[in-house]
N, C-alpha and C positions, 0 to 999 in steps of 0.2 A: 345135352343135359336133359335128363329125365324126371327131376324133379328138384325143389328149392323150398327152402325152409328161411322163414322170417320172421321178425321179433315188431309189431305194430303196438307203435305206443299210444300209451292213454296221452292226452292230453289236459292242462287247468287253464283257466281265465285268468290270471294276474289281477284284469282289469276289466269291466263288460259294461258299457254304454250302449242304449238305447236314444237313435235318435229322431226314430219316427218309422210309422209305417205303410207303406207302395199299394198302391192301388190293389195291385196283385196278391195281397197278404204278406208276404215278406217287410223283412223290418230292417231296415238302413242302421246296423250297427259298429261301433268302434273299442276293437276287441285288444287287446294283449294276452296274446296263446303263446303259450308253455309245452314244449312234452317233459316228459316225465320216467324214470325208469319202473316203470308198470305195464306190462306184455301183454298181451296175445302170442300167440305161439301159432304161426298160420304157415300150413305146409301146403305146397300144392303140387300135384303127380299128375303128369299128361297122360291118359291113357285111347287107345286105340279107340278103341268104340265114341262116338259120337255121344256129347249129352256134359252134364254136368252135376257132380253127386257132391257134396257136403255133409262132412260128417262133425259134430261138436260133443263136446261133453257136461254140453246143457241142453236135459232133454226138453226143456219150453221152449228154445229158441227155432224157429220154424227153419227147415233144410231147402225151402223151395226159392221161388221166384219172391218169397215174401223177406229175403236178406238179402243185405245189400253186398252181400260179398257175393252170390250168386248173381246179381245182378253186373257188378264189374267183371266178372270171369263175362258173360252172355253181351254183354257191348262190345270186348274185344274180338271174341269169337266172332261176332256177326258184322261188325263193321273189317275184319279183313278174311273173313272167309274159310275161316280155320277146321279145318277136317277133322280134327281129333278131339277127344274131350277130356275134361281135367276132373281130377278128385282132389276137392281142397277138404282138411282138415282143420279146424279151430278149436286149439285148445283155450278155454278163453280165463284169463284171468281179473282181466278191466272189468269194474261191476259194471252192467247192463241196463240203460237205460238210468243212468244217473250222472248225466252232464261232465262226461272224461270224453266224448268221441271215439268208445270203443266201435263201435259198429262201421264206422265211416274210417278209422284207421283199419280195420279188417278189409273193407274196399278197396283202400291205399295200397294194401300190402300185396293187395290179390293184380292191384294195374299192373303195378311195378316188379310183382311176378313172374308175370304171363307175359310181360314183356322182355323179359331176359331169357324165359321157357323156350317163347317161339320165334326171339329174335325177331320184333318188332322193328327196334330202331327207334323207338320213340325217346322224343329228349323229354325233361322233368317237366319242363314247360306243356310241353303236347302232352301227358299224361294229365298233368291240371283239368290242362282242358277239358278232357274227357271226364275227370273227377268231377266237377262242379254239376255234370248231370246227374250225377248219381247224391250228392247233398254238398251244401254247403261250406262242411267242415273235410271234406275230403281233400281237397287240394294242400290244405296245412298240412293235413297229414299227411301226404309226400313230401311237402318241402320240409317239416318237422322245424323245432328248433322256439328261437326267441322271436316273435313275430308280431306283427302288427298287421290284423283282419280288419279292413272296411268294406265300404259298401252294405251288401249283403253275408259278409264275410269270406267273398272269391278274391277280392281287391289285398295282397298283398305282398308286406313291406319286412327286410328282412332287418330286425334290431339290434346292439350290440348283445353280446351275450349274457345269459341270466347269472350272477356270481353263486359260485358253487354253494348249496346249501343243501339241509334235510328237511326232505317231504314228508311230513306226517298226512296220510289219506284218512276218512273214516266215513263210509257209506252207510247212516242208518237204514233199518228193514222196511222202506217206504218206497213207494212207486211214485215218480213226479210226472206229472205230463205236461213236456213243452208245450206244444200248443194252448191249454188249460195256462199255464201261466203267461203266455204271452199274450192271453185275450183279455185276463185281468190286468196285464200292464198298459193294454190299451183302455178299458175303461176307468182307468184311474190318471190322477195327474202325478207323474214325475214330479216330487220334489226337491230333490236332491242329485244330482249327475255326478259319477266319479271323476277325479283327477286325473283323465289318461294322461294329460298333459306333467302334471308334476312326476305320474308314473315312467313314461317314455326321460325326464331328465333324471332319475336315478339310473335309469337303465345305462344310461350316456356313460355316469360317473362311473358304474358301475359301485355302488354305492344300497350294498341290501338293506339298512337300515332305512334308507330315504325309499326304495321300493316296496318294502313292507307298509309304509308308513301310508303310500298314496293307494294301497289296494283298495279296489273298489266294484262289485257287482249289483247296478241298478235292481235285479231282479231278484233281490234278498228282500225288499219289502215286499213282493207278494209273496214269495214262497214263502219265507220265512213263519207269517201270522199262520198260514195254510198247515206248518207243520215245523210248531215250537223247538219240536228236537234238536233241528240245526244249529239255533240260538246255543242250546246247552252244549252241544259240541263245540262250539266256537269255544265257550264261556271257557272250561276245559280244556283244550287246546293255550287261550292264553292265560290261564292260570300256572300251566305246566312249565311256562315259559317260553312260548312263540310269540316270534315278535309278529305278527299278525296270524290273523284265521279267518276263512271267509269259502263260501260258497263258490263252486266251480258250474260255471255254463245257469242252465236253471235248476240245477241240483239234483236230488237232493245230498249229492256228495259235501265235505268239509275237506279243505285242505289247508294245512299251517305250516308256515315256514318257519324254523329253528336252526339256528347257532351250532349247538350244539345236540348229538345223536344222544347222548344218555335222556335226555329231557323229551325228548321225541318219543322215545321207548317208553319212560312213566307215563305220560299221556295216553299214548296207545295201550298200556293196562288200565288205569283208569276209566277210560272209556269205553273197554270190552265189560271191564267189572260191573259198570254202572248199566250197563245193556244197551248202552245206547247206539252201539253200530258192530256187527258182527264181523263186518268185512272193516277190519283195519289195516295199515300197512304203513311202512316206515320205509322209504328210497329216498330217490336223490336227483337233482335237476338232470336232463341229457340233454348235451348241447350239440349241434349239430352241426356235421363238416357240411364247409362249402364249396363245393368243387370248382 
């Protein structure tokens, strides 16, 4: 095999509690991650020569050592010794830097590549492991699916699966910086904690009305004042008719879940018309086999 072509999904929060933060900076959270039929397009080609080239078709996103999909090709390489080098490709479609886990699913996709490329041997477990060095959210994004992240979000737990519905995504033209939000959630008091719990017993039922019902992301009250828009994207999303709308990760992405696809589609005109997020898009939960 000379080269391998992959589909790394974006990922949303269902559900995102904060529940304190580690000496170390890190924040002890209790998450419900989702993927989503939303791409990357990540190809990667072994080639002779030594080194590691990345090419995208976003020309801000930096090609070097400063991605993190460079970064997992150069752990594998250098942890077994590998003499040849790769040229990965990312076509990228996951918007950037707005709380889906595009960057860290590209990482995902690059382990789980290089390791079928060079016949590793590694089981899903041992590629985890190695994921969690490279962030936090990379380890879901191998095992993908309906999930339950704690701890630091390496700790996890595999849930029934999410009931089929439509994703309406809508990523207004703002830049959010985790960190920047997660220093304001420390200097403020939590008031309010989401329902993981009544969230995980819809999940059980499998019961979408009861798991809409208990979404919840603690870190919509700082993002949120920071950068009104998302408000009015929700506002729109359930006006359309989604039975919930709420912020993914620390944003500033919008994601609503609906019933029905026509309803999903007027919203997403709607909210291109009114300007409020360029990058829109309408898919569909992806559940993922367990082997």
């Amino acid at each position: 095999m000379r080269q391998i072509e992959l589909k790394a999904l974006a990922k949303i929060n269902l559900g995102l509690d904060v529940l304190g933060r580690r000496e170390n900076g890190y924040h002890d959270v209790r998450m419900v991650m989702q993927s989503i039929y939303l791409y990357d397009d990540v190809k990667i080609e072994r080639k002779e020569e030594p080194g590691i080239e990345i090419e995208t078709n976003l020309f801000f996103l930096p090609t070097g050592e400063g991605n993190i999909a460079y970064k997992a090709a150069d752990l594998l390489i250098r942890e077994f010794d590998i003499k040849e080098g790769v040229r990965i490709t990312l076509k990228k479609h996951i918007p950037v830097a707005a709380g889906m886990a595009g960057g860290s699913s590209n990482a995902a996709a690059v382990l789980f590549g290089m390791n079928r490329l060079f016949g590793l041997k590694l089981s899903r477990e041992e590629l985890m492991e190695r994921g969690v060095k490279l962030g936090a959210d990379v380890p879901y994004c191998i095992m993908r699916g309906t999930v339950l992240a704690e701890g630091i979000g390496e700790e996890l737990s595999v849930l029934p699966a999410m009931p089929k519905c439509t994703v309406l995504i809508a990523k207004p033209p703002i830049s959010v910086s985790t960190k920047v939000v997660y220093e304001a959630l420390d200097s403020s008091e939590i008031r309010k904690h989401p329902d993981i719990d009544g969230l995980l017993a819809g999940l059980e039922k499998g019961d979408l009305h009861e798991i809409a019902a208990h979404m919840g992301n603690v870190l919509e009250d700082v993002t949120i004042p920071m950068h009104p828009v998302i408000d009015e994207i929700k506002r729109e999303m359930t006006d359309a008719g989604a039975l919930n709308a709420m912020m993914s990760g620390s944003g500033p992405t919008v994601f609503g879940l609906f019933e029905n696809k026509m309803e999903a589609r007027k919203a997403q005109e709607r909210i291109r018309t009114k300007g409020l997020a360029k990058q829109v898009y309408v898919t569909n939960i992806h559940s993922a086999r367990r082997d």
